[in-house]
PDB file with one MODEL, atoms N, CA, C and O in Angstrom:
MODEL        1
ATOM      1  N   UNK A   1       2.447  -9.715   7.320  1.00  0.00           N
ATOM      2  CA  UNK A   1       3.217  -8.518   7.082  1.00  0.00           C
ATOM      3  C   UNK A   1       2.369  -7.473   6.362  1.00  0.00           C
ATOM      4  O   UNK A   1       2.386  -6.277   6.652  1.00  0.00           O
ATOM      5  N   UNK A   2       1.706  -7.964   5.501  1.00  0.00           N
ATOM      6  CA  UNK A   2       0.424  -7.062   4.557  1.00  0.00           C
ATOM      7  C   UNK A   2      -0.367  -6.301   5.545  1.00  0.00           C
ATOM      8  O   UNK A   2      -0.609  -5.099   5.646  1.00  0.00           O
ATOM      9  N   UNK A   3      -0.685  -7.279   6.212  1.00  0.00           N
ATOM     10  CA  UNK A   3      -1.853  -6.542   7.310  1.00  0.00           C
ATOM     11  C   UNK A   3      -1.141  -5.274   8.173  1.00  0.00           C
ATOM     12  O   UNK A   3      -1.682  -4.173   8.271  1.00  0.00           O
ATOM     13  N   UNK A   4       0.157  -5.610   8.778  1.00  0.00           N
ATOM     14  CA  UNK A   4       0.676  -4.449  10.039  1.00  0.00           C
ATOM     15  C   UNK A   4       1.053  -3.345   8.756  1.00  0.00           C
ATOM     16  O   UNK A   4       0.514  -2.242   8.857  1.00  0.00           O
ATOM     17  N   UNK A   5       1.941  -3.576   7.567  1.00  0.00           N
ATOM     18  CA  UNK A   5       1.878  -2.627   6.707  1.00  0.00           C
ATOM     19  C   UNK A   5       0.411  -1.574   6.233  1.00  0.00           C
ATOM     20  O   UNK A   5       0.392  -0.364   6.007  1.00  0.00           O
ATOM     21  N   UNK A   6      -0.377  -2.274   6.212  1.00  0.00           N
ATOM     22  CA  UNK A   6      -2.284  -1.481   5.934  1.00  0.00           C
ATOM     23  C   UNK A   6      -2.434  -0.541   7.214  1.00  0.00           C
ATOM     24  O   UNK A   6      -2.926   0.587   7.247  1.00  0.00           O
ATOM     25  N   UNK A   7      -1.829  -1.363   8.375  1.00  0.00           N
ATOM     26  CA  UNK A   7      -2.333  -0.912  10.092  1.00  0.00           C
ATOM     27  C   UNK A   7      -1.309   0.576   9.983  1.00  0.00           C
ATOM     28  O   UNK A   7      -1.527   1.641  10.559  1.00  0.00           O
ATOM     29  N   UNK A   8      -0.201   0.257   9.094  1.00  0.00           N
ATOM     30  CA  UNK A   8       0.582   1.490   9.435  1.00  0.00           C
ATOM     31  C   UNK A   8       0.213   2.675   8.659  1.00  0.00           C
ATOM     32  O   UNK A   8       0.444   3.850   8.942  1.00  0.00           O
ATOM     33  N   UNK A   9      -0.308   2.264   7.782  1.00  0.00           N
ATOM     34  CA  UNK A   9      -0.628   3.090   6.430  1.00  0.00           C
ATOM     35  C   UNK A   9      -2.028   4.242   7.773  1.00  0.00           C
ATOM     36  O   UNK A   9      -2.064   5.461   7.943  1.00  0.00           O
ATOM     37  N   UNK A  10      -2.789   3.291   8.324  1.00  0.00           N
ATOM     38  CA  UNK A  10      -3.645   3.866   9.209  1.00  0.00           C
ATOM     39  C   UNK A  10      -3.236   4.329  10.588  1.00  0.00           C
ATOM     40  O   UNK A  10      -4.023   4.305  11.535  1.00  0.00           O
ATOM     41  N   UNK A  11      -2.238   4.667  10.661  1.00  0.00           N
ATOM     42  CA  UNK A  11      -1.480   4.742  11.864  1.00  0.00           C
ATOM     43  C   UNK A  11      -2.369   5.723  13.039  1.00  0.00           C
ATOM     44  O   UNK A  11      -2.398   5.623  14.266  1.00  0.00           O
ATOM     45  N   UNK A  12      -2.943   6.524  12.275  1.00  0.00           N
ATOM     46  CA  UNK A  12      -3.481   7.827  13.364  1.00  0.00           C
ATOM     47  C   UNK A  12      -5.063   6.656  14.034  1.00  0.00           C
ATOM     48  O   UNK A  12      -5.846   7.084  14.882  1.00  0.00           O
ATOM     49  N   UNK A  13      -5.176   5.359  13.460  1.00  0.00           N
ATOM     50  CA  UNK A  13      -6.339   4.755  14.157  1.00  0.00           C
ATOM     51  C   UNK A  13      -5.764   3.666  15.102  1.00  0.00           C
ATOM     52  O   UNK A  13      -6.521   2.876  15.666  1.00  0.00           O
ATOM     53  N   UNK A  14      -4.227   3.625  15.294  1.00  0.00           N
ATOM     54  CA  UNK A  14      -3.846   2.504  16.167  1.00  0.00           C
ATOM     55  C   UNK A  14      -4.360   2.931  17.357  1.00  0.00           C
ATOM     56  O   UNK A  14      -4.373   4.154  17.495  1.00  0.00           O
ATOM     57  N   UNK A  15      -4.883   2.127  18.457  1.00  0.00           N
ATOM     58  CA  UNK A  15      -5.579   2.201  19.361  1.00  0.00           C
ATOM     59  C   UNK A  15      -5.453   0.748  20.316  1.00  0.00           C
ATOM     60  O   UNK A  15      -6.471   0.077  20.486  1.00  0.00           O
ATOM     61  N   UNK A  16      -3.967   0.263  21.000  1.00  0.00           N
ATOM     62  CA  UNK A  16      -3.704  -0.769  21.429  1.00  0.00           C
ATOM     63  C   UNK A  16      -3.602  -0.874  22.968  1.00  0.00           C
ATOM     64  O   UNK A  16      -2.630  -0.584  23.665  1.00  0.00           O
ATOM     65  N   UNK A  17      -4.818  -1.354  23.354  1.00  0.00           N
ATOM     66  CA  UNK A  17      -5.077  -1.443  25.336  1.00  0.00           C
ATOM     67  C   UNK A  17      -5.145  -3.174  25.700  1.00  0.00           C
ATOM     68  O   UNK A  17      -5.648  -4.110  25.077  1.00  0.00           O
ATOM     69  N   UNK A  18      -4.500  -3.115  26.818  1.00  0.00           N
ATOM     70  CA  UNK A  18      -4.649  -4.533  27.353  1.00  0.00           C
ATOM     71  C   UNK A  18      -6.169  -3.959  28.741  1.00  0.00           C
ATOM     72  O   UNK A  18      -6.139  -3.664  29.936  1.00  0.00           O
ATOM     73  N   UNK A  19      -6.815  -4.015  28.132  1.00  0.00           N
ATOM     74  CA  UNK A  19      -8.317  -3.529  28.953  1.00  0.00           C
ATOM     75  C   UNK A  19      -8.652  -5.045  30.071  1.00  0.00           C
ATOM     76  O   UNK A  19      -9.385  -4.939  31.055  1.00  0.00           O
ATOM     77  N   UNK A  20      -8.048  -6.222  29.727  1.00  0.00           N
ATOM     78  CA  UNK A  20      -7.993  -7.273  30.423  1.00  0.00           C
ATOM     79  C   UNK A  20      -7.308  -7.103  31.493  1.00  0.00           C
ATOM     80  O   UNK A  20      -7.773  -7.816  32.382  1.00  0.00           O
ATOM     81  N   UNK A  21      -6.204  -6.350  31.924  1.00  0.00           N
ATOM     82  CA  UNK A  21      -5.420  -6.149  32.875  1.00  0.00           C
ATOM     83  C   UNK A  21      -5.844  -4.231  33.543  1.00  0.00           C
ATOM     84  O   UNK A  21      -5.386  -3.745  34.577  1.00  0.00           O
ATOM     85  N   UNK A  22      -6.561  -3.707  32.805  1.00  0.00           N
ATOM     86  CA  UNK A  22      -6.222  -2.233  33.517  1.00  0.00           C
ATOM     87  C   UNK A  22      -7.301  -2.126  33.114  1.00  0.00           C
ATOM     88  O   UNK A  22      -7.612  -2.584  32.015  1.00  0.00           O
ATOM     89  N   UNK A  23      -8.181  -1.474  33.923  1.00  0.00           N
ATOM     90  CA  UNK A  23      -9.842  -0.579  33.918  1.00  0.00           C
ATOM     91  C   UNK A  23      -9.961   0.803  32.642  1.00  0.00           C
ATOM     92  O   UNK A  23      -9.330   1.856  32.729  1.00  0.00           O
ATOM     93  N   UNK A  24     -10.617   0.558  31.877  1.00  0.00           N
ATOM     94  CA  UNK A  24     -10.846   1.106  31.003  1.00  0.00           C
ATOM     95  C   UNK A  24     -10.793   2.935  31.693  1.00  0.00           C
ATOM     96  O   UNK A  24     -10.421   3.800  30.901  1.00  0.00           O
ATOM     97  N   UNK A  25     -11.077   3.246  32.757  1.00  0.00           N
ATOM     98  CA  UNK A  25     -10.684   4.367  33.221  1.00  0.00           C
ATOM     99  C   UNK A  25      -9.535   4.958  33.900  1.00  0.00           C
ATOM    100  O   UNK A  25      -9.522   6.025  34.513  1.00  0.00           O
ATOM    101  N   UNK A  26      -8.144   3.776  33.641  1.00  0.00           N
ATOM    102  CA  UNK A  26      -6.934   4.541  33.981  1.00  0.00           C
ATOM    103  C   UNK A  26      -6.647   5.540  33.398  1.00  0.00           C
ATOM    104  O   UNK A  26      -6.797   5.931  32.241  1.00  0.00           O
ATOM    105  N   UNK A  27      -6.087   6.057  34.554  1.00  0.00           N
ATOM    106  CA  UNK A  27      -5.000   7.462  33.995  1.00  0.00           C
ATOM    107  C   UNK A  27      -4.726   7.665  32.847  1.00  0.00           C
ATOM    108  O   UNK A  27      -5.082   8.737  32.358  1.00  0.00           O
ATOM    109  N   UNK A  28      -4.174   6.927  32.230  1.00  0.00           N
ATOM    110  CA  UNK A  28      -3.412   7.313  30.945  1.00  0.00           C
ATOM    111  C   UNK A  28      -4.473   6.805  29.780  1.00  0.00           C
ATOM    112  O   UNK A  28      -4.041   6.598  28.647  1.00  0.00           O
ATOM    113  N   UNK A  29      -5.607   6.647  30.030  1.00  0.00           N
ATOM    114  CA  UNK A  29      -6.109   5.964  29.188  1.00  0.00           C
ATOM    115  C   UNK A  29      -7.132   7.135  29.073  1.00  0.00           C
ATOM    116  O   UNK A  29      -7.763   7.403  28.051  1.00  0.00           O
ATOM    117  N   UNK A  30      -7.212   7.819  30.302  1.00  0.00           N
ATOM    118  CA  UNK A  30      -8.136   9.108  29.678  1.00  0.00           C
ATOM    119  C   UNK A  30      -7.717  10.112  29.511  1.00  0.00           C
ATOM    120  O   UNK A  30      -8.465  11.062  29.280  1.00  0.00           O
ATOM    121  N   UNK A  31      -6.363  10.244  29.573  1.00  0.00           N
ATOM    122  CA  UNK A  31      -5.318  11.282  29.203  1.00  0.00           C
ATOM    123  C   UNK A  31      -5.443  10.930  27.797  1.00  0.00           C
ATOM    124  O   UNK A  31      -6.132  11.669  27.094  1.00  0.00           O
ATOM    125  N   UNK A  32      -4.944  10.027  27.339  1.00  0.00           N
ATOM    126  CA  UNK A  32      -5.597  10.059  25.729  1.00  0.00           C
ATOM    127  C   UNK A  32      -6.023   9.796  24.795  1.00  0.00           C
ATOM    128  O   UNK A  32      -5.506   9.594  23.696  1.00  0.00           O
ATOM    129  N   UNK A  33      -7.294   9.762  25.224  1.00  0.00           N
ATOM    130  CA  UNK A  33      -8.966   9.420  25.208  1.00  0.00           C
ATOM    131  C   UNK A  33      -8.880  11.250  24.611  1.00  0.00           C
ATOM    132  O   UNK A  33      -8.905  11.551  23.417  1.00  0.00           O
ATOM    133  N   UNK A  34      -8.779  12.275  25.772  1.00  0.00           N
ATOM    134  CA  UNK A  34      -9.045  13.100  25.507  1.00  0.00           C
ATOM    135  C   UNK A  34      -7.875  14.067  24.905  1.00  0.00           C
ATOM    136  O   UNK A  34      -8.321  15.153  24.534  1.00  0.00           O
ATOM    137  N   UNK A  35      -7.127  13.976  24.813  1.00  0.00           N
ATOM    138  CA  UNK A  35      -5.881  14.346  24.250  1.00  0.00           C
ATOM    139  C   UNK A  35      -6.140  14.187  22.162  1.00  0.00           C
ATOM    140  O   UNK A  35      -5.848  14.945  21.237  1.00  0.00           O
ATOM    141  N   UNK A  36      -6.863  12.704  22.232  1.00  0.00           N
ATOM    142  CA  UNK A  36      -7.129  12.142  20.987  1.00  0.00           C
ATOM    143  C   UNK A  36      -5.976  11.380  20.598  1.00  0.00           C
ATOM    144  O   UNK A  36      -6.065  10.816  19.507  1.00  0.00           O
ATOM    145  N   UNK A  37      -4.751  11.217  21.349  1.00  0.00           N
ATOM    146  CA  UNK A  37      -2.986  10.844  20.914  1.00  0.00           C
ATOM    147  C   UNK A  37      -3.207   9.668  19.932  1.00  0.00           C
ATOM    148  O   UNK A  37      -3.809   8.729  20.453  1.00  0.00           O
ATOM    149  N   UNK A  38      -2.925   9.526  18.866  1.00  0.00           N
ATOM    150  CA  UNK A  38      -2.457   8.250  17.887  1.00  0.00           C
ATOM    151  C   UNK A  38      -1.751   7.996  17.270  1.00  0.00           C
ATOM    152  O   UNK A  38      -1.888   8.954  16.510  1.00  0.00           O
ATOM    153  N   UNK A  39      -0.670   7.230  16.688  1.00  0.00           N
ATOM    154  CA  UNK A  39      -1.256   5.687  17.217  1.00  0.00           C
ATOM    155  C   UNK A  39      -0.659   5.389  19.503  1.00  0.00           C
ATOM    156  O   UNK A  39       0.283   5.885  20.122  1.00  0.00           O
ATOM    157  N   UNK A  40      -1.451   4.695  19.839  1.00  0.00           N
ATOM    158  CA  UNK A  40      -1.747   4.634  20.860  1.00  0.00           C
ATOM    159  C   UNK A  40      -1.389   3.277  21.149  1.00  0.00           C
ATOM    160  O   UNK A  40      -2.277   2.506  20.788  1.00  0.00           O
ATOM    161  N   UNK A  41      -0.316   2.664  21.720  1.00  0.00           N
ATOM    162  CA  UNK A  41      -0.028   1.604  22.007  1.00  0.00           C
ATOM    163  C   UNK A  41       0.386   1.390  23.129  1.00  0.00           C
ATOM    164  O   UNK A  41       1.554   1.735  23.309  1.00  0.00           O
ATOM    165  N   UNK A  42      -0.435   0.685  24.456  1.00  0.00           N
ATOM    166  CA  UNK A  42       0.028   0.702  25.766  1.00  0.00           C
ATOM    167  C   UNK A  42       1.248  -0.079  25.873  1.00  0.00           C
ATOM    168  O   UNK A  42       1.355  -1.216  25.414  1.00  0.00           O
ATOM    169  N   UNK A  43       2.069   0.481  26.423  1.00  0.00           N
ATOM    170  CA  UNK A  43       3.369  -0.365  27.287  1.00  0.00           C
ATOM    171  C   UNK A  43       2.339  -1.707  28.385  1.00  0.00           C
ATOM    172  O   UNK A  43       1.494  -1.453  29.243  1.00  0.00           O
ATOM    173  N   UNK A  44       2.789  -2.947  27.963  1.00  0.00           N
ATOM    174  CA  UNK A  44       2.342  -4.014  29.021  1.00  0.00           C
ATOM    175  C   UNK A  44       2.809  -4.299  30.263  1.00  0.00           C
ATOM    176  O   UNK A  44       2.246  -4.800  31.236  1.00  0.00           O
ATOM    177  N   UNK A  45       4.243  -3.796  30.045  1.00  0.00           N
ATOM    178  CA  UNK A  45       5.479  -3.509  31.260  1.00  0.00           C
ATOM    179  C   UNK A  45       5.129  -2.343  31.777  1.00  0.00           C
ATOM    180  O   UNK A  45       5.612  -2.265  32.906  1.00  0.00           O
ATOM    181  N   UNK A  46       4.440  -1.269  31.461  1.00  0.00           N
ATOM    182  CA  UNK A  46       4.243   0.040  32.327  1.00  0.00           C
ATOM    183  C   UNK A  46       3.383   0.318  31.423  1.00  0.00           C
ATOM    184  O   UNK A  46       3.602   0.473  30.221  1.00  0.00           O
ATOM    185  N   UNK A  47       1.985   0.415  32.207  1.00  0.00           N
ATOM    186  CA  UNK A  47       1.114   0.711  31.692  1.00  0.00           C
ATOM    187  C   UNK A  47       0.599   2.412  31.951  1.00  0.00           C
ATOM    188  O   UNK A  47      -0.537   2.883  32.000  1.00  0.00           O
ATOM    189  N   UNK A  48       2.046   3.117  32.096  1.00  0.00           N
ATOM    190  CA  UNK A  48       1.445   4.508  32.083  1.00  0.00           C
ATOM    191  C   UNK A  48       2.261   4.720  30.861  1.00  0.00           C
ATOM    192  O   UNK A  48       2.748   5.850  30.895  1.00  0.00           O
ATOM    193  N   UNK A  49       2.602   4.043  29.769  1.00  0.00           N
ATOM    194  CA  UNK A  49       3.092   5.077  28.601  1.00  0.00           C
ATOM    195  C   UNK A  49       2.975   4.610  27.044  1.00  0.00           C
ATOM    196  O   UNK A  49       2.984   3.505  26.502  1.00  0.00           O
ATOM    197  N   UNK A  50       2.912   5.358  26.777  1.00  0.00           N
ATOM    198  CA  UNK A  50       2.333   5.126  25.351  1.00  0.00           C
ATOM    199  C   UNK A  50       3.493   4.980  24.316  1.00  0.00           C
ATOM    200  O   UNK A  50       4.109   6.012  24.045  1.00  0.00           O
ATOM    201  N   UNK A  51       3.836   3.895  23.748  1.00  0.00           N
ATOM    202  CA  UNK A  51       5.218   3.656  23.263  1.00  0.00           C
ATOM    203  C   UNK A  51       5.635   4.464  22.240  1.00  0.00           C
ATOM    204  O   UNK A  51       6.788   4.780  21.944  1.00  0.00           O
ATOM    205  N   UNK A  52       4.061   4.932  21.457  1.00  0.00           N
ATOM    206  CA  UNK A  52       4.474   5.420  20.354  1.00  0.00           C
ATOM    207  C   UNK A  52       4.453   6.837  20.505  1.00  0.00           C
ATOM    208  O   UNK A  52       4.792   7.555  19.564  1.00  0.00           O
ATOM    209  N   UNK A  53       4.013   7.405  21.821  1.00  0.00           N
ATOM    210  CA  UNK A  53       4.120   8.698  22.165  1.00  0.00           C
ATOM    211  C   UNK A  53       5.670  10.157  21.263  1.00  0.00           C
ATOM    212  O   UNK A  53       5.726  11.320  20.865  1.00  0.00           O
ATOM    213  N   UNK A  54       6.333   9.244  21.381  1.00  0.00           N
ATOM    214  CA  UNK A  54       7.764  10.011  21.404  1.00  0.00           C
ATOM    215  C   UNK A  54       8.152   9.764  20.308  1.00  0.00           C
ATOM    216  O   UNK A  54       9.313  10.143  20.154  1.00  0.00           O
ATOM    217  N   UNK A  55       7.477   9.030  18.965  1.00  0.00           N
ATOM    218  CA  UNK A  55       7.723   9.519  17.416  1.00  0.00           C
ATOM    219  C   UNK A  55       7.196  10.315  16.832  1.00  0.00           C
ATOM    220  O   UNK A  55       5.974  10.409  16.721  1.00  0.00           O
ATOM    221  N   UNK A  56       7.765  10.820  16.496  1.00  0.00           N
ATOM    222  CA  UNK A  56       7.232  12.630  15.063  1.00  0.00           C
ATOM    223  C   UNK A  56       7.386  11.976  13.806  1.00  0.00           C
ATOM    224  O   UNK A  56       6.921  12.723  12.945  1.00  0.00           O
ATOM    225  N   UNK A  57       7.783  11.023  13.353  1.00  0.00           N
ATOM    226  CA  UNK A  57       7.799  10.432  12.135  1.00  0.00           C
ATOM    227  C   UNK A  57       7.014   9.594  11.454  1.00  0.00           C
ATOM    228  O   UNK A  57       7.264   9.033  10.387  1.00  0.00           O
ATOM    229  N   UNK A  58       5.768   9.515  12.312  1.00  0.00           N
ATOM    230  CA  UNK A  58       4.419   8.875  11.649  1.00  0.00           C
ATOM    231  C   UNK A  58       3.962   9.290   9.701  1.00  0.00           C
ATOM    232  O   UNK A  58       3.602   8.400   8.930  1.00  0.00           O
ATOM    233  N   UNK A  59       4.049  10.233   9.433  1.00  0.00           N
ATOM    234  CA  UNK A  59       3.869  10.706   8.314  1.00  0.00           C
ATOM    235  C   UNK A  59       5.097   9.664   7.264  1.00  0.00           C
ATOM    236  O   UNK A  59       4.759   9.101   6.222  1.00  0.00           O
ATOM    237  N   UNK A  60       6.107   9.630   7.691  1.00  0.00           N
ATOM    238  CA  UNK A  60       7.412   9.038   6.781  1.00  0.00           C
ATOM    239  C   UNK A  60       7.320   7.359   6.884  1.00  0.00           C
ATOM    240  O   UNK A  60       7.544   6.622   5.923  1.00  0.00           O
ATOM    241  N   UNK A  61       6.958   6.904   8.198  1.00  0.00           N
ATOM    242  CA  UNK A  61       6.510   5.447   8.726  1.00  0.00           C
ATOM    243  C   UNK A  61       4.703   5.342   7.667  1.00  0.00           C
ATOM    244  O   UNK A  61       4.737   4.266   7.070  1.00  0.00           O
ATOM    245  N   UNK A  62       3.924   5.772   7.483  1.00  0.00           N
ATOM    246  CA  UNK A  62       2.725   5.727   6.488  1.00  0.00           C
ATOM    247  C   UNK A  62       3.142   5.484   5.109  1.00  0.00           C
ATOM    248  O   UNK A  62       2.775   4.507   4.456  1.00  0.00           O
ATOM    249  N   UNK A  63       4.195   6.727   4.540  1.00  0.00           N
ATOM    250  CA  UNK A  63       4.305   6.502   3.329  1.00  0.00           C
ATOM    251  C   UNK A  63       5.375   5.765   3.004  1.00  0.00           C
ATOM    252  O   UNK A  63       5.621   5.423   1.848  1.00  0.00           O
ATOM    253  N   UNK A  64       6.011   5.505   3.906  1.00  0.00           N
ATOM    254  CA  UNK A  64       7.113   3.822   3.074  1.00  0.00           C
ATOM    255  C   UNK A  64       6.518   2.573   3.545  1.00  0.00           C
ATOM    256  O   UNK A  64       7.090   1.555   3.154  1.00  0.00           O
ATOM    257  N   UNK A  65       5.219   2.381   4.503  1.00  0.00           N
ATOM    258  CA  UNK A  65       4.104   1.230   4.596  1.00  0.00           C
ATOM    259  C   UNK A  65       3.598   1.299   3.082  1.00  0.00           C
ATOM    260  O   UNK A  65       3.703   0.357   2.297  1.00  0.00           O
ATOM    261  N   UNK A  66       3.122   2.349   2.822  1.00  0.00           N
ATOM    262  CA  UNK A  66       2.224   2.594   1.698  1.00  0.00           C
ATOM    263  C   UNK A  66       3.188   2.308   0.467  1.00  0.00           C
ATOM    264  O   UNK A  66       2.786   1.279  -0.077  1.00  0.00           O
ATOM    265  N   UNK A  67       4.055   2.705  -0.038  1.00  0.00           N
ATOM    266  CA  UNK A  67       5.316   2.794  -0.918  1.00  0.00           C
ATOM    267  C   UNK A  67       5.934   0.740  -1.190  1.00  0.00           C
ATOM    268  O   UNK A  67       6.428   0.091  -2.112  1.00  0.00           O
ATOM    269  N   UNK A  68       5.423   0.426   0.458  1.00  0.00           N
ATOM    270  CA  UNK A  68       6.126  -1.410   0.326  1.00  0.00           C
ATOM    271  C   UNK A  68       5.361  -2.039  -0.211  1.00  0.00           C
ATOM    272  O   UNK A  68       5.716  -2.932  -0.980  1.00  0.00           O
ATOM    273  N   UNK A  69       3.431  -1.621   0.158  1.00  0.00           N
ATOM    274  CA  UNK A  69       2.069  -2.644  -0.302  1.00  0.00           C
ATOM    275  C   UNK A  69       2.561  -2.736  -2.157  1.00  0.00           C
ATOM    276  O   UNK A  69       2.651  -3.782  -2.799  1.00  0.00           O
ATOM    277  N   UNK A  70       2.768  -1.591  -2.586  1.00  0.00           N
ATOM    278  CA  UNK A  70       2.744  -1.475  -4.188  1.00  0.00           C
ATOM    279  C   UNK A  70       3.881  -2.819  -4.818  1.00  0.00           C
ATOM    280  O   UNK A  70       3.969  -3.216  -5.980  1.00  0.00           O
ATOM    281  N   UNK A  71       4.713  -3.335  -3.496  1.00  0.00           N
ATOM    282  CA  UNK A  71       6.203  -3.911  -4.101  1.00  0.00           C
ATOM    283  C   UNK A  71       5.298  -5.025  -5.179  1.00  0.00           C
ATOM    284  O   UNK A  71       4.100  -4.848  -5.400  1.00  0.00           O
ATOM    285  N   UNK A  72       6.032  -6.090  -5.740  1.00  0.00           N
ATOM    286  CA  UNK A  72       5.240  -7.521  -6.155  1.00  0.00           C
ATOM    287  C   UNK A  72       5.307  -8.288  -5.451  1.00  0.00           C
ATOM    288  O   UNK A  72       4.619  -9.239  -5.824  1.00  0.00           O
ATOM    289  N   UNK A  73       5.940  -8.523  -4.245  1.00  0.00           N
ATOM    290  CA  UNK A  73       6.173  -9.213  -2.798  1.00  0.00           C
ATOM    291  C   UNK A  73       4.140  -9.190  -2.720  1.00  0.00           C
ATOM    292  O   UNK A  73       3.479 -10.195  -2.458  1.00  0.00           O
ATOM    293  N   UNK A  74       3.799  -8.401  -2.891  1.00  0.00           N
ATOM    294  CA  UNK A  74       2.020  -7.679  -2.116  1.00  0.00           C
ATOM    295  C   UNK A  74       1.509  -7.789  -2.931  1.00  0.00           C
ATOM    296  O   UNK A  74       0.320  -7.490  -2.817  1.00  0.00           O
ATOM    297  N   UNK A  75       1.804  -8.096  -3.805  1.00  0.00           N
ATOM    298  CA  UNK A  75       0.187  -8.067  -4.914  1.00  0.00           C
ATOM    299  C   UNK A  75      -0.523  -8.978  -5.120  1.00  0.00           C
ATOM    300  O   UNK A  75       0.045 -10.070  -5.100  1.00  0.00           O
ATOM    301  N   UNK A  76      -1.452  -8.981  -5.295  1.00  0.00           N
ATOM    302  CA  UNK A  76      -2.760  -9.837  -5.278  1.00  0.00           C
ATOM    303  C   UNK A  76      -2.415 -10.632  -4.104  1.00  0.00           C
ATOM    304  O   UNK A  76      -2.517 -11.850  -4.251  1.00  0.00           O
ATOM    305  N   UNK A  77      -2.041 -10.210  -3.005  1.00  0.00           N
ATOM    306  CA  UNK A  77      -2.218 -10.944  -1.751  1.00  0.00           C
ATOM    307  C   UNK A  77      -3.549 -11.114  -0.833  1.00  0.00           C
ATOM    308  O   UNK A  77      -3.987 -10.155  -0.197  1.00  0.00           O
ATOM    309  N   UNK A  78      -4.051 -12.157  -0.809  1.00  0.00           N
ATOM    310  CA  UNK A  78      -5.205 -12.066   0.243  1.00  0.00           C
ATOM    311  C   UNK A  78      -5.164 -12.053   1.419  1.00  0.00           C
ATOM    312  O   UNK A  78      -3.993 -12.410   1.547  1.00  0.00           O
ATOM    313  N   UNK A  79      -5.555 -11.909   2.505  1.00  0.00           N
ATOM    314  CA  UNK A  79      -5.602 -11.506   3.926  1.00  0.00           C
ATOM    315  C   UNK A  79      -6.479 -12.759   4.019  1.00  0.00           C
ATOM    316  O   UNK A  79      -7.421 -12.935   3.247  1.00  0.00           O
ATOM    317  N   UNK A  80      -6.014 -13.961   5.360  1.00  0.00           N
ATOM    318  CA  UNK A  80      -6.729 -14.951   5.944  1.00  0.00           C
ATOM    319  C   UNK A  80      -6.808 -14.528   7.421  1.00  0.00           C
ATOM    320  O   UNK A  80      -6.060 -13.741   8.000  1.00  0.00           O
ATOM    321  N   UNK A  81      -7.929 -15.247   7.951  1.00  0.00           N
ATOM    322  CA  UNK A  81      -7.605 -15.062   9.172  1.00  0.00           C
ATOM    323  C   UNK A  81      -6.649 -15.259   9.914  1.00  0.00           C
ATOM    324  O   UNK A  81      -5.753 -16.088   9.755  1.00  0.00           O
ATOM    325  N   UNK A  82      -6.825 -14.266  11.044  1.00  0.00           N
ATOM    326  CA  UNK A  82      -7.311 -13.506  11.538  1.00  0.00           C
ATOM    327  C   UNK A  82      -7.137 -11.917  11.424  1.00  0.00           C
ATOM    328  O   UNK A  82      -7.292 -11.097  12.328  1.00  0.00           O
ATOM    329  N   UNK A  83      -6.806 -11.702  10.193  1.00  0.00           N
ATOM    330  CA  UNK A  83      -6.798 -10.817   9.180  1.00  0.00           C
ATOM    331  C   UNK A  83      -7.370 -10.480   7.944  1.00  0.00           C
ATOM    332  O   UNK A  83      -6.746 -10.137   6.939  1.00  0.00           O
ATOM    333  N   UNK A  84      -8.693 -10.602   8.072  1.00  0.00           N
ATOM    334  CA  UNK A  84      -9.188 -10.534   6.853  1.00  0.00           C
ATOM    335  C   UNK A  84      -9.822  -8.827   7.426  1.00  0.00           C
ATOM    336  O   UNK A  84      -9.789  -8.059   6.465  1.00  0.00           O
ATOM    337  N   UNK A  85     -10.102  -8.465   8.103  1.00  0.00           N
ATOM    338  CA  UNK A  85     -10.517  -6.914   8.083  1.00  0.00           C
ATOM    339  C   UNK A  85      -9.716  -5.882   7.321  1.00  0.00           C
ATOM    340  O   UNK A  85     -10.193  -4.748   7.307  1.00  0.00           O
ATOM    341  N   UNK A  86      -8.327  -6.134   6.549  1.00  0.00           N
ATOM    342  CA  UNK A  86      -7.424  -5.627   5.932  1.00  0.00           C
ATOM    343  C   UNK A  86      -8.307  -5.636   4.337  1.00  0.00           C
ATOM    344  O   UNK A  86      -8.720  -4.570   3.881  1.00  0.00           O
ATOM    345  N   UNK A  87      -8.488  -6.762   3.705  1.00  0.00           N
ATOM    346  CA  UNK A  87      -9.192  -6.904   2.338  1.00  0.00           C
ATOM    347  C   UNK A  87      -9.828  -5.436   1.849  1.00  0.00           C
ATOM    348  O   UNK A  87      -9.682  -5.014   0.702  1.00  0.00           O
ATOM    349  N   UNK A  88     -10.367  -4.909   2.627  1.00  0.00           N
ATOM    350  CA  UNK A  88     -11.616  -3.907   2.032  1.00  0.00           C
ATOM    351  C   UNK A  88     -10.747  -2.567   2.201  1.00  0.00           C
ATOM    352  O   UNK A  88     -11.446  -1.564   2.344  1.00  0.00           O
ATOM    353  N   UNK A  89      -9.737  -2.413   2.210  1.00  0.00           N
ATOM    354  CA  UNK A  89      -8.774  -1.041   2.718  1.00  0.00           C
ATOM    355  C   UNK A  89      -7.310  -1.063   1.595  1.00  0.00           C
ATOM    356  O   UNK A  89      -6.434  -0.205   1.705  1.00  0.00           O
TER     357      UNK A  89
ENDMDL
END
């Protein structure tokens, strides 16, 4: 839970492709590539849309991620794998 809370706090770097199933040069993938759109999470069921496309509330979703890490539920929590890239953030 620590970790997707940190991921949200970073929301403008979500960047989620199933590149195993769809060529790194689909449609929608260079729509926004160049667009820059984030957070970016492919639909696996339809891989032309970006789920998180159609929220404006990223800013309010950051700061109550950020607002939960502080609870005592989170503190001095360590990150194990396959989550330890969270530790240093």
């Amino acid at each position: 839970m620590r970790a997707v809370l940190k991921l949200l706090v970073r929301y403008a770097e979500i960047d989620v492709v199933w590149h195993r199933h769809y060529h790194p040069k689909f449609p929608i993938f260079v729509k926004v590539n160049q667009k820059h759109t984030r957070p970016f999470i492919l639909d696996p069921a339809n891989p032309t849309i970006n789920v998180c496309d159609t929220c404006n509330a990223w800013d309010e979703v950051a700061l109550v991620a950020r607002h939960s890490l502080l609870k005592p539920l989170f503190s001095r929590v360590r990150a194990e794998p396959p989550w330890l890239f969270t530790n240093d953030w």
